[in-house]
C-alpha positions as CSV (number, residue, x, y, z in Angstrom):
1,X,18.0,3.0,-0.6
2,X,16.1,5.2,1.7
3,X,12.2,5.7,1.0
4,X,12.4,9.2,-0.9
5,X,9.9,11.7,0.2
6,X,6.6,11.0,2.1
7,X,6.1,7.5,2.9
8,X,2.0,8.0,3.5
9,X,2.4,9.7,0.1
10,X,3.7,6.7,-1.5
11,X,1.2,4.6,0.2
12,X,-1.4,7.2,-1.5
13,X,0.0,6.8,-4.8
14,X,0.0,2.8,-4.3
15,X,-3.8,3.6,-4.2
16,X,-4.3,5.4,-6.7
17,X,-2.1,2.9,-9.1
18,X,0.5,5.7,-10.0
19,X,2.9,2.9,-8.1
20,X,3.5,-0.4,-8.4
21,X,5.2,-2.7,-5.6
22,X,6.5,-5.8,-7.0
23,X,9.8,-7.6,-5.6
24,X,12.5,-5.9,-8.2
25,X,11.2,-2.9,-6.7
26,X,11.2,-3.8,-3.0
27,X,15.1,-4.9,-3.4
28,X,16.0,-1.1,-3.3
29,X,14.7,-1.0,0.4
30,X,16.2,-1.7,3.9
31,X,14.2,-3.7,6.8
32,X,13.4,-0.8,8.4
33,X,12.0,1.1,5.1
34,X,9.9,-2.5,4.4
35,X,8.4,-2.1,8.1
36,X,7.4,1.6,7.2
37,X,5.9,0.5,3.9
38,X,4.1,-1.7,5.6
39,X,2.6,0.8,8.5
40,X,1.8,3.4,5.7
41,X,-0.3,1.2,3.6
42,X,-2.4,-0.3,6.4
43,X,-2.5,3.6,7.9
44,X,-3.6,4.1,4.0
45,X,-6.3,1.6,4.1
46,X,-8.0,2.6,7.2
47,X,-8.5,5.6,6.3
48,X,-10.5,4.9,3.4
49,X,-12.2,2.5,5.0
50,X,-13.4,5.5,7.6
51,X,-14.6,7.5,4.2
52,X,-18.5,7.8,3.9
53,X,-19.4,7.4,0.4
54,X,-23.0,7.5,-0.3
55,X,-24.9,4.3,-1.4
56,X,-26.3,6.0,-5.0
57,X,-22.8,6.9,-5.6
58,X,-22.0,3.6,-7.6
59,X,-18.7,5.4,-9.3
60,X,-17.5,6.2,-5.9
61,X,-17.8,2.9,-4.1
62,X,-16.4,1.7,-7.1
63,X,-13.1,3.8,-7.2
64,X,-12.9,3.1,-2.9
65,X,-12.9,-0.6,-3.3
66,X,-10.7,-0.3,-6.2
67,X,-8.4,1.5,-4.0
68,X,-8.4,-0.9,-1.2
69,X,-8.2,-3.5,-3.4
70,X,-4.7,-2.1,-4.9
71,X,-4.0,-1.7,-0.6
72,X,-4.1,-4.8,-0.1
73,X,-2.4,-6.8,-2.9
74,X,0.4,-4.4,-2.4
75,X,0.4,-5.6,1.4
76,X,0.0,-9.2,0.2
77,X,3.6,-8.7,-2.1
78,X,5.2,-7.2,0.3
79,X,4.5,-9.3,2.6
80,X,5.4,-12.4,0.6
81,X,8.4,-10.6,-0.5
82,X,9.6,-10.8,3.4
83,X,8.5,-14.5,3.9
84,X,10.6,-15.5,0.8
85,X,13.4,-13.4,1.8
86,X,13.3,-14.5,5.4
87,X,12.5,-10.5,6.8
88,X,11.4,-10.2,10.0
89,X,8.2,-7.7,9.9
């Protein structure tokens, strides 16, 4: 199944928590898609790592690293979803 809509905007949703990746979900998607999950997420982190958030804005900080924090265990299940199903990324 082909990624439907904006793949940046699913990588934005991923951050937000509106989406979950877990391995039932990944099954729907080709290599290819996987590899542009992939791209979108870490295109997704950096920029909110580039996002200047003032230091006495404690609930902003907080909702950034929350953010990356979803990022990157989405990476970290995708990415383990590829090593167990032997996909090349």
């Amino acid at each position: 199944m082909a990624i439907s809509g904006n793949p940046k905007k699913m990588a934005q949703d991923v951050a937000e928590g509106f989406l979950l990746l877990s391995p039932p979900v990944l099954k729907k998607y080709s290599t290819g898609d996987i590899r542009i999950i992939l791209n979108n997420l870490a295109l997704v982190q950096r920029e909110l790592r580039q996002a200047q958030i003032p230091l006495e804005d404690i609930q902003g900080l907080k909702a950034k690293n929350t953010r990356l924090t979803r990022l990157n265990q989405a990476e970290l299940v995708v990415r383990s979803y590829c090593k167990k199903m032997r996909i090349p990324i």
